[in-house]
C-alpha positions in Angstrom: -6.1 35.1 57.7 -6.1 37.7 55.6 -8.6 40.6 56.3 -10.4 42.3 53.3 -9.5 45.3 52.6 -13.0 48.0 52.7 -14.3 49.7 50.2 -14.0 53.5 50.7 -17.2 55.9 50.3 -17.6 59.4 49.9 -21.2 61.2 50.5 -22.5 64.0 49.0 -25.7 64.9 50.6 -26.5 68.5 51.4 -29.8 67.5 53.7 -28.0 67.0 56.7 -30.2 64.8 59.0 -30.2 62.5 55.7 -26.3 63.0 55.5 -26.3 61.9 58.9 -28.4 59.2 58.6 -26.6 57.6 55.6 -23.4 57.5 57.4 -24.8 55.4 60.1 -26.0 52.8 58.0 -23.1 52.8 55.9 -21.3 52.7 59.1 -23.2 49.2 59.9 -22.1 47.6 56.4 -18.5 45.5 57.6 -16.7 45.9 54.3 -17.4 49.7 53.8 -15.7 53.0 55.4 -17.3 56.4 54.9 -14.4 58.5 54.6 -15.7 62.0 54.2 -19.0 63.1 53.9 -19.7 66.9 52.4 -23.0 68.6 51.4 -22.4 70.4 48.3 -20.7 70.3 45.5 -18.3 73.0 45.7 -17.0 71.6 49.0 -17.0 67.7 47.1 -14.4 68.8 44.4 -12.7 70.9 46.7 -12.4 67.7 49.3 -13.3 64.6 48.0 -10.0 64.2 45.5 -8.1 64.0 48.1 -9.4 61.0 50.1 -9.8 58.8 46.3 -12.3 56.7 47.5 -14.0 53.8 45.8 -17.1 55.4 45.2 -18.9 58.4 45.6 -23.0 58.5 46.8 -23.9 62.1 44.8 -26.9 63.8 45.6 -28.4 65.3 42.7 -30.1 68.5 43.6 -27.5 70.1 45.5 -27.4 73.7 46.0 -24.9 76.1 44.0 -23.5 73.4 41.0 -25.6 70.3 41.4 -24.5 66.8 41.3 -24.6 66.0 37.5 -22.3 69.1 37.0 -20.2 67.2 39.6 -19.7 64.4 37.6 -17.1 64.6 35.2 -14.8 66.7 37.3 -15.1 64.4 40.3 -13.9 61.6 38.2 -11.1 63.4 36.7 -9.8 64.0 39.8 -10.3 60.4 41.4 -10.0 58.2 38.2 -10.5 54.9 39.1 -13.5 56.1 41.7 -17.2 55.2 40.4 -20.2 57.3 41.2 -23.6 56.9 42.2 -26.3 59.1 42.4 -28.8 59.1 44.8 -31.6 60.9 44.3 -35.4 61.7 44.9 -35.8 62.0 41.2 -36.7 59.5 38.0 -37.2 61.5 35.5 -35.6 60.3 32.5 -33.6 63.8 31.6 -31.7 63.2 35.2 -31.3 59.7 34.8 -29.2 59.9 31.3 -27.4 63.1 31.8 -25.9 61.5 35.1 -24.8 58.7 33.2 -23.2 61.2 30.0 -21.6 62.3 32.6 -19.8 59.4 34.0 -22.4 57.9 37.0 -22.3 54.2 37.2 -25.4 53.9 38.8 -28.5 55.2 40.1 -30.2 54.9 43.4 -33.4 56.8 44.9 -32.9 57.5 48.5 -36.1 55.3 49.1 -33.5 52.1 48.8 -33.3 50.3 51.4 -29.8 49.4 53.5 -29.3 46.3 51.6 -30.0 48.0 48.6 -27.4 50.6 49.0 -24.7 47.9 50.2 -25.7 45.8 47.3 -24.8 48.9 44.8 -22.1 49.6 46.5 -20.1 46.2 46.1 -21.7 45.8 42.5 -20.2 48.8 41.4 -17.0 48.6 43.0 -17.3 45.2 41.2 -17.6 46.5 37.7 -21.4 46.6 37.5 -24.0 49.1 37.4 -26.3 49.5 39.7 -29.8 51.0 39.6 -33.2 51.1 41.3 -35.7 48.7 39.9 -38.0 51.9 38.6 -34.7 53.1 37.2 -33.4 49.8 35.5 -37.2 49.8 33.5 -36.7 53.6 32.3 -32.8 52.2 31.3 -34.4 48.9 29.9 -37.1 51.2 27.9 -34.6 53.0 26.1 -32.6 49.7 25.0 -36.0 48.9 23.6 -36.5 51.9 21.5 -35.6 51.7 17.7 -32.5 53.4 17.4 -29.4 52.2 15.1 -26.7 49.5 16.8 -23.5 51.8 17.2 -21.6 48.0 16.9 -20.4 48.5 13.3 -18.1 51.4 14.7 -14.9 50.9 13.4 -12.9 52.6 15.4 -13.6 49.7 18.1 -11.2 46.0 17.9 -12.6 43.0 17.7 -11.7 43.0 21.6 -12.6 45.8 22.6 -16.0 45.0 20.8 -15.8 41.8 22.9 -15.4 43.4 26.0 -18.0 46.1 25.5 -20.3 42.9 24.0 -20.0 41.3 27.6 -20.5 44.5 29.8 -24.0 45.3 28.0 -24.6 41.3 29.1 -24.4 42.4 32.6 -21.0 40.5 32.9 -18.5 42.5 35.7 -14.8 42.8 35.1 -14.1 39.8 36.8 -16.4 37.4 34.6 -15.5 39.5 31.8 -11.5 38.6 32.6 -12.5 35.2 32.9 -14.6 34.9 29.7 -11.0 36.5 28.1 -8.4 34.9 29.7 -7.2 38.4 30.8 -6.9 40.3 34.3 -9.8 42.3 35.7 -7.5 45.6 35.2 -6.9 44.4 31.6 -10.5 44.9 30.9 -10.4 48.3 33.0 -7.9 49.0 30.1 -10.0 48.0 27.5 -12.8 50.0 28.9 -10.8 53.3 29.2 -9.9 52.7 25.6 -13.4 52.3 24.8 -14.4 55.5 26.3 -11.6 57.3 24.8 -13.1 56.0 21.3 -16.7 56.4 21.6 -16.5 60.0 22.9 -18.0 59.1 26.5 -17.1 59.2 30.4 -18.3 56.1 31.4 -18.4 52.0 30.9 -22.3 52.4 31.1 -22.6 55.6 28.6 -20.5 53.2 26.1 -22.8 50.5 26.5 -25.8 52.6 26.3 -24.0 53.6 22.8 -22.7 50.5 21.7 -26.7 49.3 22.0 -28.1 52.5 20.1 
């Protein structure tokens, strides 16, 4: 039998009883290994590149450059690595600059353990995770009256597909199997997307595409 393979996690945590703490629980989840675990930001672009984990847990108030400054160079240097924050705040300004930036997700440190292995695998799955105070605040902005960015035409018909089933809450997988096409297809697609939409990340696209 084949063992599954774990999904790698890097912490960024600058309290460091929490730091501590956090890596003991995510040291009970069987399918995840913390692989390094730093407490500022400096010390996470420095490190973190190196060990290309699956996902990052980013605090956001960090001392020196904080975790939403983090962001977009983090995932330059670990492309195919998706980031969390967690974080103490909800304030809406910290919520969508993260995601401008490239998060994927957004947890407050109140989550509990199954919370935070539940984000982990979604994201690692394609999904985007977030606190059920934070998916309202998301959910309220879909609601506001803003113009549908779907009649850009810079966007295929399958790329508008694609980016059409993401903001469904499809992952890649049900999204490759909704197109007949392999879950790194739609990783593809989604890059492209980005690339055309002037963002960092599948969920600043579909926040966007549903402007």
């Amino acid at each position: 039998m084949t063992l599954k393979r774990r999904k790698t996690v890097a912490l960024v945590e600058d309290d460091r009883l929490l730091r501590k703490q956090l890596v003991s629980i995510l040291g009970e989840a069987p399918d995840v290994e913390v692989v390094i675990a730093v407490s500022s930001g400096e010390e996470a672009l420095q490190k973190i590149p190196a060990h290309s984990p699956d996902v990052i847990l980013l605090d956001i108030n960090l001392p020196g450059k904080s975790g939403i400054d983090c962001i977009r160079d983090l995932r330059a240097g670990c492309q195919s690595t998706e980031v969390i924050m967690l974080t103490a705040y909800e304030e809406e300004d910290k919520i969508f600059n993260a995601l401008r930036e490239g998060a994927s997700g957004y947890l407050l440190k109140t989550s509990t353990p199954a919370e935070l292995f539940d984000a982990i695998a979604d994201v690692y799955s394609g999904g985007a995770p977030f606190s059920s105070h934070i998916a309202r605040k998301v959910a309220q902005y879909f609601r506001q009256d803003r113009k549908i960015l779907e009649e850009n035409a810079s966007l295929s018909p399958r790329e508008r597909e694609v980016l059409k089933l993401l903001s469904s809450g499809y992952i890649y997988k049900e999204v490759a199997d909704q197109m007949d096409i392999t879950p790194e297809t739609v990783r593809t697609y989604v890059k492209r997307i980005c690339a055309k939409l002037h963002v960092n990340s599948k969920v600043e696209a579909i926040l966007k595409f549903r402007r």
